[in-house]
Every structure is written in C-alpha cells, then in structure tokens.
C-alpha positions in Angstrom: 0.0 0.0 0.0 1.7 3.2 -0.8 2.0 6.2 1.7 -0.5 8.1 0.4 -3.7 5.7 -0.1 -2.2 4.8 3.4 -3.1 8.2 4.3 -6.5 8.3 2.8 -7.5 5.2 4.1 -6.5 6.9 7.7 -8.5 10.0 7.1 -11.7 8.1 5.8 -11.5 5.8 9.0 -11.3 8.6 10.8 -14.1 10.3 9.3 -16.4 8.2 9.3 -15.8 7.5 13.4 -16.0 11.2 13.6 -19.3 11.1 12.0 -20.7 8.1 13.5 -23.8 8.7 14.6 -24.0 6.8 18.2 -26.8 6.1 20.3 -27.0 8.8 23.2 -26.5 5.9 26.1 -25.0 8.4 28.7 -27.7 10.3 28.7 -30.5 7.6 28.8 -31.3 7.6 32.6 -34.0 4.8 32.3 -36.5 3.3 35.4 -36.7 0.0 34.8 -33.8 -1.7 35.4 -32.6 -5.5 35.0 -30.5 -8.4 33.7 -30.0 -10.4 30.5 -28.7 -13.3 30.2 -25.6 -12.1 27.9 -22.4 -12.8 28.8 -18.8 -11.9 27.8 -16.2 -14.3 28.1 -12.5 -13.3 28.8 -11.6 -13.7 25.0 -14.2 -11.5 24.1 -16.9 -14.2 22.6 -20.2 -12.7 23.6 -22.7 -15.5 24.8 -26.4 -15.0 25.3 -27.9 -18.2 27.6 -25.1 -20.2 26.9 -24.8 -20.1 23.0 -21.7 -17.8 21.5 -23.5 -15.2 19.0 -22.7 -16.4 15.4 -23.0 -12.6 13.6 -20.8 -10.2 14.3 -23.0 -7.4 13.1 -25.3 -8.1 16.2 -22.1 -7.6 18.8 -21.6 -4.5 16.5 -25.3 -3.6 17.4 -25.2 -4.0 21.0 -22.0 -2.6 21.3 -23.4 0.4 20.4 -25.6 0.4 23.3 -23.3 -0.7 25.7 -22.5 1.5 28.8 -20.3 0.7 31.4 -21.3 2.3 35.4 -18.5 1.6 37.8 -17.6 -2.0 37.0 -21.1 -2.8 35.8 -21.8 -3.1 31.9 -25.2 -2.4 30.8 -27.3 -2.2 27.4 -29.0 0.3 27.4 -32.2 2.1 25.5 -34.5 4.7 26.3 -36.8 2.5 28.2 -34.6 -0.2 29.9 -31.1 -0.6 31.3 -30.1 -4.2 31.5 -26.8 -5.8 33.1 -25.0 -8.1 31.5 -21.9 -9.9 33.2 -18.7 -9.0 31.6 -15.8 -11.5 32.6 -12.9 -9.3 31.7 -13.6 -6.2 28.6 -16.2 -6.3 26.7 -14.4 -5.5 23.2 -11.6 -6.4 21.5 -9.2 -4.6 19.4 -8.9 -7.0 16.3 -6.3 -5.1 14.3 -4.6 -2.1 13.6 -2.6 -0.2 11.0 0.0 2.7 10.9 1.2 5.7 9.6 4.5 7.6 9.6 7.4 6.2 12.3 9.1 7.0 15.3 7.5 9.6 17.4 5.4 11.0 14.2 3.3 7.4 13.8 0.0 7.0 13.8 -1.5 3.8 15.1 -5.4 3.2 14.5 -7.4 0.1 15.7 -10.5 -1.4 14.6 -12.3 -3.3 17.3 -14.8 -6.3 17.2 -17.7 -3.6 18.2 -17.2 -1.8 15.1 -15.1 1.2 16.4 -12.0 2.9 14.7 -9.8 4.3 17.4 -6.7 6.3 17.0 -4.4 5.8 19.9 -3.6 9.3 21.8 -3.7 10.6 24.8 -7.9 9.8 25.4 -7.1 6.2 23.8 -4.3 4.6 25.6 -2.9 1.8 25.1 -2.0 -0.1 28.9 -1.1 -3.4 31.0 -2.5 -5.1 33.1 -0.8 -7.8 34.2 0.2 -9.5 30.8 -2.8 -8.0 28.6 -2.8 -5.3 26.7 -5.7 -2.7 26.5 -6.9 0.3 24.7 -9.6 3.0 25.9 -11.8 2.9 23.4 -15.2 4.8 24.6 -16.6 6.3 27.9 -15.0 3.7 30.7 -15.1 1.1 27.6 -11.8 -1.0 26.9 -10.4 -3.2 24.5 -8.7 -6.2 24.7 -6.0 -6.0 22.2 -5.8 -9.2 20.4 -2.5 -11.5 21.0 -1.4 -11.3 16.7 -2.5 -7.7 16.8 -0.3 -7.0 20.0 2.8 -8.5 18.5 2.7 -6.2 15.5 2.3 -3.3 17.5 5.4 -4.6 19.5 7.4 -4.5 16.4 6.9 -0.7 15.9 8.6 0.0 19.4 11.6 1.0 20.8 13.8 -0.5 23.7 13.8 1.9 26.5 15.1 -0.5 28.9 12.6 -2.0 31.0 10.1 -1.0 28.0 8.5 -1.0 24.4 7.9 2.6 23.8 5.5 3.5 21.2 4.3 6.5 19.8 0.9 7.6 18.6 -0.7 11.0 17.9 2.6 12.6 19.6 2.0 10.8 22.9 4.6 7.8 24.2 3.1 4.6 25.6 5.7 2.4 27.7 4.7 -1.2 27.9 7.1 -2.8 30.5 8.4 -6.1 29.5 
C-alpha cells in the first residue's frame, strides 16, 4: 500500500468514526432496570444463555448500546437498562494499521464492536498484568488481540525495562 492511499484510508477511518452517529446511552437515565442473560467471556466471545453469538454485526449492534457504570456493563435504551456480566472487557481490538514512524506514527485500531480508534492521549494503550488494553469509549476498553499486539510490539523501541510507542505525539511504555 503506498504512503499516500495509506493516508487516505487513515483519514476516511477517521471520518467516518468522527461522524458516527452513536446512540446517546450516557444520557439515557432509564426506570426500569434488570439483567439479561448475555455474557462476555475473557476472550471477548459474547454468549447470550449459553450459545456464542454467530454474527458479528449483532455484537456491533449492542455494542453500540453498551455502557459501562462503575464496573457494571449495561445495554442500554431509552426504556430499559439491563446488566450483562462481563468476565474481563467487553471489546476487542482485532487489528490495527500505521502511519509515519518514530515519534510522528500513527496507530489506528478497529475493534470487534465496530469502532475505529486512533491511539492518543484519550485512547491509551495499557497493561494489566500480561494484557494489553486500549480506551476505546466512555469507561469502555479493549482487549488487544494476541497477533494484533505482536505487531504493534514490532513498531517499538527498547527503552530498557520497555517498548515505547508512539501515537498522535503521545509515548506509551509497555514494561516487558
């Protein structure tokens, strides 16, 4: 891929996040609350009463309604708020690509819930333990998958102690 259709692709991804039109779900202060029986497994397979969801455009959909309060997940509408038990995060950050290198790259991930996410200051990249996250959204993170996570390794310097990586002008150590 040259550098600049690189570049285009970057700016239509993030367009088209910028544009997204999401559900309001922060502002949804709905009565009736409850639980569903959907739940998110560590690897980020999303279960509803005990059978994995077989189309990712319906985690897509209810990822869009997804809110997180404290360290409850919830969908949420209008009408109803309902918890759902997350065992870990409940996205994942499938893959990413770059632009530019040292501390003038780029690095933008597309997770499992439909988002594009640049990483900056807002969207960090962490560790916890061995795993690797990424603020995607209001409180939500992803799981950075294990092949993504490798690549993103390769980009980095050796700071001693750390991978550094930069993104949007900001540095990210990930101790090793």
């Amino acid at each position: 891929m040259t550098a600049q259709t690189l570049d285009d692709l970057f700016s239509e991804l993030e367009a088209a996040e910028r544009e997204r039109r999401r559900p309001p779900v922060a502002r949804w202060q709905p009565t009736r609350e409850g639980v569903i029986d959907i739940r998110i497994a560590a690897d980020g397979t999303w279960y509803h009463e005990g059978t994995a969801f077989q189309r990712p455009a319906l985690v897509r959909l209810l990822a869009s309604v997804l809110r997180r309060d404290g360290d409850a997940y919830f969908l949420v509408s209008p009408q109803e708020k309902l918890r759902i038990d997350v065992a870990d995060v409940p996205l994942l950050a499938l893959d990413f690509e770059y632009r530019g290198e040292g501390d003038s790259t780029d690095i933008l991930f597309t997770t499992n819930g439909g988002d594009y996410v640049t990483v900056d200051a807002e969207h960090a990249i962490t560790l916890r333990g061995d795993r690797p996250y990424l603020h995607v959204r209001d409180g939500l993170e992803a799981l950075i998958v294990r092949s993504a996570f490798y690549r993103l390794l390769d980009l980095g310097v050796d700071v001693g102690g750390a991978i550094r990586l930069h993104s949007r002008g900001q540095a990210f150590d990930l101790p090793y």
